[in-house]
RODO-2510 file (C-alpha; in nm, 4 decimals, decimal comma):
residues 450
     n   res          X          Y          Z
     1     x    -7,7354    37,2608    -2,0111
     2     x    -8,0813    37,4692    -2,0537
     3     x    -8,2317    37,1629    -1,8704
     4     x    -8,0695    37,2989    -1,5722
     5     x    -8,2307    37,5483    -1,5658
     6     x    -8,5269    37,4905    -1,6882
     7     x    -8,5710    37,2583    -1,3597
     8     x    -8,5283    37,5493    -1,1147
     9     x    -8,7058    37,8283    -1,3201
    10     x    -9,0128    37,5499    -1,3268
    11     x    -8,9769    37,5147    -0,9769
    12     x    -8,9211    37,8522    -0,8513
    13     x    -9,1915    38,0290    -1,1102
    14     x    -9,4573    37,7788    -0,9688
    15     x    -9,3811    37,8016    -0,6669
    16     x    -9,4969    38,2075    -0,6415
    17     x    -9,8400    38,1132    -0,7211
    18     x    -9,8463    37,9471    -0,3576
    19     x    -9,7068    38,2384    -0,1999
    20     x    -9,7716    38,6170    -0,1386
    21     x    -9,7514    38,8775    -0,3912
    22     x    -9,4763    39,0322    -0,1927
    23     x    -9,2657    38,7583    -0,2121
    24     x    -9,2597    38,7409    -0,6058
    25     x    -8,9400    38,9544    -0,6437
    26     x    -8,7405    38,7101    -0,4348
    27     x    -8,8029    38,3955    -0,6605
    28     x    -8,6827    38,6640    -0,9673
    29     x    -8,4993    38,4810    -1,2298
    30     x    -8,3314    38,5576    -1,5670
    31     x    -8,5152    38,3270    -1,8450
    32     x    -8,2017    38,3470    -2,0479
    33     x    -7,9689    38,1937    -1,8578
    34     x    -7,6759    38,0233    -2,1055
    35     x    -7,4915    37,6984    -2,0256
    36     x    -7,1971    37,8970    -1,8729
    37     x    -7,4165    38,0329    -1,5771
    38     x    -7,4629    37,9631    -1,2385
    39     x    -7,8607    38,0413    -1,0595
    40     x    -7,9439    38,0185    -0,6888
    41     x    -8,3104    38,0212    -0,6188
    42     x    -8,3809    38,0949    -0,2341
    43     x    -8,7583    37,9007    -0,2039
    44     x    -8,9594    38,0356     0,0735
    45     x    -9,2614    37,7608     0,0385
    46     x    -8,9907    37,4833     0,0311
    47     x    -8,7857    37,5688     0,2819
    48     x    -8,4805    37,5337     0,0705
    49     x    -8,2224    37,6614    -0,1569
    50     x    -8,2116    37,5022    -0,5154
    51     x    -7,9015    37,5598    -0,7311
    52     x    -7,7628    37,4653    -1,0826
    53     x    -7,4033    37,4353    -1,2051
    54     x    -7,2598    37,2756    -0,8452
    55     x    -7,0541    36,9056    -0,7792
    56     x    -6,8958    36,7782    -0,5181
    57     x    -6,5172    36,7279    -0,5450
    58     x    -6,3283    36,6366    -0,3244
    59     x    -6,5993    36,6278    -0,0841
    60     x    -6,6592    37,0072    -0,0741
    61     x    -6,9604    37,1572    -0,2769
    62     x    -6,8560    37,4022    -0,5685
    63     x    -6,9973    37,5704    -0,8471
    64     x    -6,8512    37,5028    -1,1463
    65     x    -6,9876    37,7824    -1,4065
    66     x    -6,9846    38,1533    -1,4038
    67     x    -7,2125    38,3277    -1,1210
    68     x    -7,5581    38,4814    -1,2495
    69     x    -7,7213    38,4572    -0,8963
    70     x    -7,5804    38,5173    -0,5510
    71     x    -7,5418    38,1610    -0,4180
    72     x    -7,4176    38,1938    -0,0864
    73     x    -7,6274    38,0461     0,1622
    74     x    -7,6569    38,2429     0,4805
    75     x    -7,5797    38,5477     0,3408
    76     x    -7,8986    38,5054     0,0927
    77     x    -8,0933    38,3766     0,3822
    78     x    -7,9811    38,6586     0,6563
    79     x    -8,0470    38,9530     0,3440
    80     x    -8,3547    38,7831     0,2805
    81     x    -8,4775    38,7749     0,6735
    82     x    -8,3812    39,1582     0,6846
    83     x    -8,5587    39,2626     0,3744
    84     x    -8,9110    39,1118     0,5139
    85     x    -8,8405    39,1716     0,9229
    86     x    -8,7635    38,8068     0,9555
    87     x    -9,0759    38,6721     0,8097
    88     x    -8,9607    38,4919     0,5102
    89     x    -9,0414    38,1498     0,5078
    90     x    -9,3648    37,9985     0,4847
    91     x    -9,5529    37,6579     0,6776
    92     x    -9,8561    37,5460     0,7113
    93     x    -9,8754    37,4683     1,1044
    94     x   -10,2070    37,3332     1,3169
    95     x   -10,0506    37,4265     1,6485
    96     x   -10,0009    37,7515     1,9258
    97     x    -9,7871    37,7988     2,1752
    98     x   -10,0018    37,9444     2,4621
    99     x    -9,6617    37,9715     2,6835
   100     x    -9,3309    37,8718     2,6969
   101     x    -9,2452    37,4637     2,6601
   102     x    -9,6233    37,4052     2,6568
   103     x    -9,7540    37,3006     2,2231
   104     x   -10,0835    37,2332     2,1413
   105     x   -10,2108    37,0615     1,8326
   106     x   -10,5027    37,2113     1,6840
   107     x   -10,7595    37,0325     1,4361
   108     x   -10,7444    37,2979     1,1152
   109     x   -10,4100    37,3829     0,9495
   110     x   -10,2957    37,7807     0,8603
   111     x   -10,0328    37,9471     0,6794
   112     x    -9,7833    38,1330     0,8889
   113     x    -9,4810    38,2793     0,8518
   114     x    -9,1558    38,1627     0,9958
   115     x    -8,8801    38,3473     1,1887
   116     x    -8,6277    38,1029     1,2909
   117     x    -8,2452    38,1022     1,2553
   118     x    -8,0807    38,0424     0,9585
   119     x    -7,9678    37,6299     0,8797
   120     x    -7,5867    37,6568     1,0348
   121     x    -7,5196    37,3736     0,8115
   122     x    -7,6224    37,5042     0,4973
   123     x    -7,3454    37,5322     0,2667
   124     x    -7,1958    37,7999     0,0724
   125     x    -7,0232    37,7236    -0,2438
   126     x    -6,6611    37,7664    -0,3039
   127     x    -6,5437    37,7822    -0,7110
   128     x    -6,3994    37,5411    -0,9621
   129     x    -6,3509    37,5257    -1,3309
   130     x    -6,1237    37,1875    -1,3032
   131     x    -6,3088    36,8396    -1,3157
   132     x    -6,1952    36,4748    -1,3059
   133     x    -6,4287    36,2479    -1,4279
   134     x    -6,7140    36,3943    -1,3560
   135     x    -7,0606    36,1644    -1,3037
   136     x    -7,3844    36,3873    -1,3616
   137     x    -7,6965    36,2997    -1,1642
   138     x    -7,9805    36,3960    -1,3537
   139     x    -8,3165    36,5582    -1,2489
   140     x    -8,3771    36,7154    -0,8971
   141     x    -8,1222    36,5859    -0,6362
   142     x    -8,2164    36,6620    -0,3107
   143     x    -7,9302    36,7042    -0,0638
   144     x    -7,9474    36,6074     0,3000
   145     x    -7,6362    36,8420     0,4744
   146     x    -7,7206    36,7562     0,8674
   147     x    -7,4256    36,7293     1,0481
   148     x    -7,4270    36,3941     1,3246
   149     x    -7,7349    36,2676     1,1388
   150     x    -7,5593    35,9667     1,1486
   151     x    -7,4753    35,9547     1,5206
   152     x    -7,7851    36,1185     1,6377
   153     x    -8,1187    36,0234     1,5019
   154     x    -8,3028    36,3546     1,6634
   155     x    -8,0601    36,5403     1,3970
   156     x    -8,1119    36,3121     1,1138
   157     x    -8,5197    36,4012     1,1503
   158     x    -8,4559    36,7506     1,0359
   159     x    -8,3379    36,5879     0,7121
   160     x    -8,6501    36,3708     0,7120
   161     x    -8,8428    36,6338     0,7301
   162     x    -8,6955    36,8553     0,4296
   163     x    -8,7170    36,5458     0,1897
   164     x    -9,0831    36,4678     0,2596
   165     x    -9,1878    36,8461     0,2092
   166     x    -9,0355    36,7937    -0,1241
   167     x    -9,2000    36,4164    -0,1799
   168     x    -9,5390    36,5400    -0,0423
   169     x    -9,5362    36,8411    -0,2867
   170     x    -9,4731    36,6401    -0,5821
   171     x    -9,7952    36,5959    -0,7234
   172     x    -9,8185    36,9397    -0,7623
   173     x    -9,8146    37,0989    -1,1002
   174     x    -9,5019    37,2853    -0,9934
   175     x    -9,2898    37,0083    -0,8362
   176     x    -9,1185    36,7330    -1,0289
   177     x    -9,0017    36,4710    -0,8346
   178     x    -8,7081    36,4091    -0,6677
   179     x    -8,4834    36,1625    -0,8726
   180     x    -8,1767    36,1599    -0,5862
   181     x    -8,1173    36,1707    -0,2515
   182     x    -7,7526    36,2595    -0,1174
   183     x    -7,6588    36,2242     0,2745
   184     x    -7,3506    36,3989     0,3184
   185     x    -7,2380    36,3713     0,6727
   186     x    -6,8987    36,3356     0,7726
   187     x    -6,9605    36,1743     1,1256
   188     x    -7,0191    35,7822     1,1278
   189     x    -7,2043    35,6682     1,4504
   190     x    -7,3171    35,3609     1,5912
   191     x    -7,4198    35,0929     1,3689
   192     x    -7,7750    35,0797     1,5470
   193     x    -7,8192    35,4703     1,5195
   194     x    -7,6562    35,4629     1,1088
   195     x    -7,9304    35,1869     1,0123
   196     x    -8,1994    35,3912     1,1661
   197     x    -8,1045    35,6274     0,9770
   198     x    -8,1143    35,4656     0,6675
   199     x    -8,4424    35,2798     0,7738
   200     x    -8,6279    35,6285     0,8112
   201     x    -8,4943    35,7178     0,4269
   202     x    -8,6248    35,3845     0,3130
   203     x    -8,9474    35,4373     0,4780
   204     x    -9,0051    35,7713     0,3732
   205     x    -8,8870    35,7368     0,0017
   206     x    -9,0597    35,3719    -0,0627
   207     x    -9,2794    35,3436    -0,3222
   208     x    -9,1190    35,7144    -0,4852
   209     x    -8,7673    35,7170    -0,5044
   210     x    -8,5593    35,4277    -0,5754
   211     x    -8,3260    35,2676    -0,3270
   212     x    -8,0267    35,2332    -0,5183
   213     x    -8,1004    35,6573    -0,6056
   214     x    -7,9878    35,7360    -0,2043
   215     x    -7,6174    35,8048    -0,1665
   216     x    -7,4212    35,8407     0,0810
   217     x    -7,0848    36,0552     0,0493
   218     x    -6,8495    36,2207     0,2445
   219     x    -6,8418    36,0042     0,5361
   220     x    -6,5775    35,8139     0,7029
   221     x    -6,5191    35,4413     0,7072
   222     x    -6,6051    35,2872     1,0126
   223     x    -6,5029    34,9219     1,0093
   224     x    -6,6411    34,8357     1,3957
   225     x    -6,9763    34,9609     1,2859
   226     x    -6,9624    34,7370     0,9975
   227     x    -7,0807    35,0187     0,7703
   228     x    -6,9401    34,9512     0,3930
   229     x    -7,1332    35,1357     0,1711
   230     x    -7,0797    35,5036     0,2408
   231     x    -6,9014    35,5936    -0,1289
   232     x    -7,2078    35,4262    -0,2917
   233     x    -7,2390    35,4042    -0,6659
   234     x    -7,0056    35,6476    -0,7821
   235     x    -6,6782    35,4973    -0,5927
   236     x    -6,5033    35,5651    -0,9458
   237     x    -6,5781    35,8617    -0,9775
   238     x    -6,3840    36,1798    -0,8744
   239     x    -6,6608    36,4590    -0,9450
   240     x    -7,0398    36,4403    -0,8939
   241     x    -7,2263    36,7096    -1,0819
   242     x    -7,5754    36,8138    -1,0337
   243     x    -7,8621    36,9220    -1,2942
   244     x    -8,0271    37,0732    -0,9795
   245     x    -7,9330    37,0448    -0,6042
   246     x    -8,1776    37,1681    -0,2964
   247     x    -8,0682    37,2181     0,0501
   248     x    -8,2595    37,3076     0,3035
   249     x    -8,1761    37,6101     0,4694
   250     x    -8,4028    37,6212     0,7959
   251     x    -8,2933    37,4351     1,1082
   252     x    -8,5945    37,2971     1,1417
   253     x    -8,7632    37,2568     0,7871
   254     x    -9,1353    37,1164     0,7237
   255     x    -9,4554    37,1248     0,8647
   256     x    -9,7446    36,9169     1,0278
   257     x    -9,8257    36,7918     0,6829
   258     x    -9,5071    36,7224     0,6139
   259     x    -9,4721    36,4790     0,9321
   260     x    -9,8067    36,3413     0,8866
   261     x    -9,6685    36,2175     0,5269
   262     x    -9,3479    36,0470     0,6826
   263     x    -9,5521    35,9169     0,9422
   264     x    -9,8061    35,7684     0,7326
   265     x    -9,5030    35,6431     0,4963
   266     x    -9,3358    35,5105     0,7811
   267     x    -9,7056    35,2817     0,9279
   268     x    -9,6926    35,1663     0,5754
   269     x    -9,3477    35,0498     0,5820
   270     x    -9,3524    34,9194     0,8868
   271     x    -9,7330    34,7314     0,8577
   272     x    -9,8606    34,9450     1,1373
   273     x   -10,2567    34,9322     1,2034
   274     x   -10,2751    35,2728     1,1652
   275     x   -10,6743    35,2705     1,2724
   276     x   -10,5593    35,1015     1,5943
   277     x   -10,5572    35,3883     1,8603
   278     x   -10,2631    35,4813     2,1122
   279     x   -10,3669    35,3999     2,4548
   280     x   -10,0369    35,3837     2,7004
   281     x    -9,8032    35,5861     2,9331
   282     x    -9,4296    35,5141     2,7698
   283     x    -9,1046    35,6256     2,9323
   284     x    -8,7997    35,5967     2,7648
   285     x    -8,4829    35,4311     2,9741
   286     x    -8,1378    35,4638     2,8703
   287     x    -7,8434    35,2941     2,9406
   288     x    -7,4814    35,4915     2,9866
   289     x    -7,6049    35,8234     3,0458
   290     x    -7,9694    36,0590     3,1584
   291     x    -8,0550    35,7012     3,3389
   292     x    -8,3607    35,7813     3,6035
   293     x    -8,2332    35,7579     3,9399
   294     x    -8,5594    35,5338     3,9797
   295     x    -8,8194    35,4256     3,6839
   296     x    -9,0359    35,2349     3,8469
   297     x    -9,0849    35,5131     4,0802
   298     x    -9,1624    35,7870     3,8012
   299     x    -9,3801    35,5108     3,6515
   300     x    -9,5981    35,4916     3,9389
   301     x    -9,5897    35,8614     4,0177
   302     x    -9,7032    35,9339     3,6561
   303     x    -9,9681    35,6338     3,6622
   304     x   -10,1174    35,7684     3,9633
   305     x   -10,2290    36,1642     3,7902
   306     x   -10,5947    36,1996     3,7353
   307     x   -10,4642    36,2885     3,3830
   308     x   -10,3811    35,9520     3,2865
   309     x   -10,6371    35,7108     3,4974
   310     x   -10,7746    35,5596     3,1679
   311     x   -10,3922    35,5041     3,0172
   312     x   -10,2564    35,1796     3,0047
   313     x    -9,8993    35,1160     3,1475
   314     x    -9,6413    35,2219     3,2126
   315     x    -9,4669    35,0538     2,9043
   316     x    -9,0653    35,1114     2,9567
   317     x    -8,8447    35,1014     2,5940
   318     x    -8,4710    35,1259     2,5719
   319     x    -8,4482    35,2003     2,1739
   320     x    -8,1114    35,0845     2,1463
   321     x    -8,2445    34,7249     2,1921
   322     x    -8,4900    34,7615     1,8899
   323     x    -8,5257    34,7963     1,4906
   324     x    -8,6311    35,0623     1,3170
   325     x    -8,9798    34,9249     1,2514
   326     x    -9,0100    34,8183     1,6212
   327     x    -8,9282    35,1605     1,7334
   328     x    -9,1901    35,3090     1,5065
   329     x    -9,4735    35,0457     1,6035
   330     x    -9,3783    35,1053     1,9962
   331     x    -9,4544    35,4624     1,9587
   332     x    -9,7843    35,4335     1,7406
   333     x    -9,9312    35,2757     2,1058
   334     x    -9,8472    35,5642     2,2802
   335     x   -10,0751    35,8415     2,4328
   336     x    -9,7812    35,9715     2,6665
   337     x    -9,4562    35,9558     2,5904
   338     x    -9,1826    36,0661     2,8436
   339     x    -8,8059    36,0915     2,7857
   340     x    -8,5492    36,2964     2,9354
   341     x    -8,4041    36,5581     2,6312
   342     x    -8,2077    36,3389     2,3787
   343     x    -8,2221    36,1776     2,0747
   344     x    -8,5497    36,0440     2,0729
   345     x    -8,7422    36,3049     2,1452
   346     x    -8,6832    36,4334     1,8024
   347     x    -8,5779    36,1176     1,6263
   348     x    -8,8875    35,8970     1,7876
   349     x    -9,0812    36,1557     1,8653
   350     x    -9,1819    36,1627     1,4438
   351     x    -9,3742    35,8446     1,4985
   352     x    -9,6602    35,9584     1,7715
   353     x    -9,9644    35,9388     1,6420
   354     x   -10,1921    36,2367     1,5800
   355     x   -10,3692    36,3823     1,9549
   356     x   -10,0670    36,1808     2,1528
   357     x    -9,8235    36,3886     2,3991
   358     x    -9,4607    36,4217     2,4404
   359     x    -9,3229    36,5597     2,7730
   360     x    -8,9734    36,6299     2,7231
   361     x    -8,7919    36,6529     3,0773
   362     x    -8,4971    36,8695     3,1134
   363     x    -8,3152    37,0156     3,4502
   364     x    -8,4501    37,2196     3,6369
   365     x    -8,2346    37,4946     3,6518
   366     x    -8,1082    37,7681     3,4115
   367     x    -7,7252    37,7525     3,3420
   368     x    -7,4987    37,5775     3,5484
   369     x    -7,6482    37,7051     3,8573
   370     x    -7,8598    37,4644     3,9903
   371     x    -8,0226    37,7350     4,2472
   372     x    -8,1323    37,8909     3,9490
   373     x    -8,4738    37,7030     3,8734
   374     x    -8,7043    37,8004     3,6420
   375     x    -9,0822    37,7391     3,6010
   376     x    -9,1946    37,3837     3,6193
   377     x    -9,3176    37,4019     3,2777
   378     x    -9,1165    37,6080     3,0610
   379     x    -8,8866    37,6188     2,7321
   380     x    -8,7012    37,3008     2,6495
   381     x    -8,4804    37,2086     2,3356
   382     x    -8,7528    37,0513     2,1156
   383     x    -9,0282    37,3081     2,1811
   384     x    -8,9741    37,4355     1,8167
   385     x    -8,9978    37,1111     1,6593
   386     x    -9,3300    37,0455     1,7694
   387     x    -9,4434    37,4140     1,6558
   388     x    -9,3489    37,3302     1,3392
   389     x    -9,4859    36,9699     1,2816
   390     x    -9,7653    37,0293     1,4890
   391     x    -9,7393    36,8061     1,7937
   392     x    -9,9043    36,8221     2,1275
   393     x    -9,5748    36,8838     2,3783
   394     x    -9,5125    36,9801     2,7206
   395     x    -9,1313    37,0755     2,8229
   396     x    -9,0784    36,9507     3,2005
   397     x    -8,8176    37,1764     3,3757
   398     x    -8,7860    36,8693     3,6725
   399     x    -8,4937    36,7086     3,6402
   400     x    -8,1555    36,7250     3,8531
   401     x    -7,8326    36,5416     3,8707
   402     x    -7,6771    36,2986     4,2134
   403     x    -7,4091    36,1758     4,2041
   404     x    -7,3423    35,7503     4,2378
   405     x    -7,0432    35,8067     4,3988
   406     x    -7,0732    35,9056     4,7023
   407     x    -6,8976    36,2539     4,8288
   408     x    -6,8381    36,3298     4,4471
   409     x    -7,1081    36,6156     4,3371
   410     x    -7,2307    36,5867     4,0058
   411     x    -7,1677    36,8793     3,7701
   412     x    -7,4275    37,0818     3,6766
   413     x    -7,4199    36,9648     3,3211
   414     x    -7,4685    36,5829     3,3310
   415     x    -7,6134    36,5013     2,9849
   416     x    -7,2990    36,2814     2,9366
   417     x    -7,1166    36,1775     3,2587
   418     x    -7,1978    35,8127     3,3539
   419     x    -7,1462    35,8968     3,7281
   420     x    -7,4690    36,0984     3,7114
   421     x    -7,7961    35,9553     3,7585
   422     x    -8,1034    36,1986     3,6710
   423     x    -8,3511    36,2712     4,0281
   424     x    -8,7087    36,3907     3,9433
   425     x    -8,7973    36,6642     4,1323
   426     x    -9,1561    36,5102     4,2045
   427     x    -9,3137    36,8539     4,3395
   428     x    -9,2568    37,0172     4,0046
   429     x    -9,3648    36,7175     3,8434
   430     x    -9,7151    36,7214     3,9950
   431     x    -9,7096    37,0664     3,8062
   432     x    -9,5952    36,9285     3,4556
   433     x    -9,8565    36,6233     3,4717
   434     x   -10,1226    36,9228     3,5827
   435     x   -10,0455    37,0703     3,2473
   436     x   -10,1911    36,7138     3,0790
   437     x   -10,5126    36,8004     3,1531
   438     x   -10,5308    37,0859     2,8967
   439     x   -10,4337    36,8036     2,6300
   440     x   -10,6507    36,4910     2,7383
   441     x   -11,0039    36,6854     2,8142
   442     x   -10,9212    36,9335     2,4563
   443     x   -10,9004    36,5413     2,2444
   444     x   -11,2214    36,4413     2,4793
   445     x   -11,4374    36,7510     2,3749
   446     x   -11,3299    36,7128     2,0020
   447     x   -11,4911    36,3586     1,9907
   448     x   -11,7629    36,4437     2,2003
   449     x   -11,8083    36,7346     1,9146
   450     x   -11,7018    36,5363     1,6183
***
């Protein structure tokens, strides 16, 4: 059992020498740790907690050895935040935020720290001394706990990005590579959205981790999505054991180096021409729900802005009509990409190239009153994503909901009510495609520099 250990004290010890002095004491471990033990390393520079002595059974995670090292997950996290004034977690980020929903990338990379809220779906560990056939994974098993990952691929990117810190650190001296991946997620989705998902772990784990090492447990059966594989190799076996389990304990783990290495893993997958510059306008279209009251009409209006008279388009996608690889070569073409707030934004929104924009539209309003508007430009859902990996991003505050049935208001929150259609408040748009110009002339100057 020292080989448990020994994983996570290699890890954890290693890992001080890339962080402050003042984070030392929080990596603190006991060298002599015997087999009957149970150690819980909180990892600032990863992003993650890694553990020893934990299975799953019975599709809950427990420890099954006597605690050394408090292992509960938000508690370590929240006494962790308070002991440094929030400031416990460490990225290397190339981007500022010079005011709210506005992200721009910059060309050198820094260290920062991070003050975000604690992972809600990080798990605490209940106890158990009483195994059933127990199947050991051995190594460094890194485990992906995102809830609707499955159903949503803008979740299931907060996964990707924990995993490819941990693959693009592995050449370090202090990082052995990761031998397992687990995807626990009770939710099963649409078929289209679940082979996404698995698409994106191919890409990112080809050429590293093997396919047959990515499991899937915990999740339901789901016969009309045709999805048969979610016990994976250990359908005998009641008890999975761990040498060491991570799990990331930031909502949004990973940085802009970290995305750069999925992205490049996923051109490579995919045969992208990864020297072949974006060059179009792309809006995303969806089908049930958030449907534009008129594309063609936002295509034109956007077409027309000073911002965008060398841009080719506009190119319209509905994702749900394409592959994972077709997805990921659509958005390597584009210099501006528009979608209203959804899945993509975070799920797609991965696969823009380096010096491309995202404008994320969202309603106008604050609440549920829609006299309540905010600034044109202002916060929107995925403004801390882009922070983190990066990414140039402008949040549109534009949007509002009519109705297409007539004398039947639409409620205020219309993400998901077919009768809705979404209106584009075209006045505060002008404003939001405005805010392009700070993007566009910043790349021109850096080649006219470079």
């Amino acid at each position: 059992m020292r080989i448990f250990y020994s994983l996570v004290i290699q890890i954890s010890l290693a890992t001080i020498d890339l962080i402050k002095d003042d984070h030392k004491t929080l990596l603190a471990t006991d060298l002599n740790v015997v087999s009957k033990q149970s150690v819980s390393i909180l990892l600032p520079y990863l992003h993650g907690l890694s553990s020893t002595g934990l299975c799953f059974q019975n599709g809950k995670l427990v420890r099954v050895a006597e605690l050394v090292q408090d292992d509960c997950c938000r508690e370590t996290c929240e006494r962790l935040r308070k002991k440094k004034g929030g400031r416990a977690f460490l990225l290397e980020t190339n981007s500022f935020s010079p005011q709210p929903g506005v992200v721009v990338s910059l060309p050198e990379t820094r260290i920062e720290n991070k003050s975000v809220g604690i992972h809600k779906y990080c798990t605490d560990f209940s106890k158990s001394f009483s195994l059933r056939q127990p199947r050991r994974l051995q190594g460094l098993s890194i485990l992906l706990s995102e809830a609707h990952g499955s159903d949503n691929i803008g979740h299931a990117s907060r996964d990707i990005l924990f995993l490819a810190r941990f693959l693009r650190l592995r050449n370090q001296k202090f990082m052995p590579t990761p031998r397992h991946v687990i995807v626990r997620d009770p939710l099963v989705g649409r078929n289209a959205v679940y082979q996404f998902r698995k698409s994106s772990l191919l890409a990112l784990t080809s050429g590293i981790i093997s396919s047959a090492n990515i499991h899937y447990l915990n999740m339901k059966k789901d016969n009309k999505a045709g999805v048969e594989d979610y016990l994976g190799s250990w359908r005998n076996h009641s008890d999975l054991c761990f040498d060491v389990a991570s799990q990331k304990v930031l909502t949004w783990p990973g940085d802009a180096l970290d995305a750069q290495f999925y992205r490049d893993q996923a051109f490579s997958y995919c045969n992208v021409d990864s020297d072949h510059s974006p060059h179009g306008v792309c809006i995303e279209e969806r089908s049930k729900n958030r449907v534009w009251a008129n594309a063609q009409e936002l295509g034109r209006f956007i077409m027309t802005h000073p911002a965008n008279h060398n841009l080719r388009g506009p190119h319209f996608v509905n994702f749900s009509n394409l592959t994972y690889c077709e997805q990921v070569i659509f958005m390597h073409k584009c210099l501006l990409f528009v979608a209203h707030h959804g899945a993509s934004v975070a799920g797609n929104g991965l696969h823009i190239s380096h010096g491309s924009v995202i404008i994320e539209i969202q309603e106008r309003y604050s609440g549920k009153n829609l006299s309540n508007t905010v600034d044109p430009i202002f916060a929107t859902s995925n403004q801390g994503l882009f922070h983190s990996i990066g990414g140039n991003y402008l949040g549109a505050r534009v949007a509002y909901p009519i109705t297409k049935k007539e004398g039947r208001p639409c409620h205020p929150d219309y993400y998901f009510r077919a009768d809705c259609v979404v209106q584009v408040d075209y006045e505060r748009m002008q404003v939001a495609l405005d805010g392009l110009l700070r993007f566009f002339h910043t790349e021109e100057k850096e080649e006219g520099g470079s």
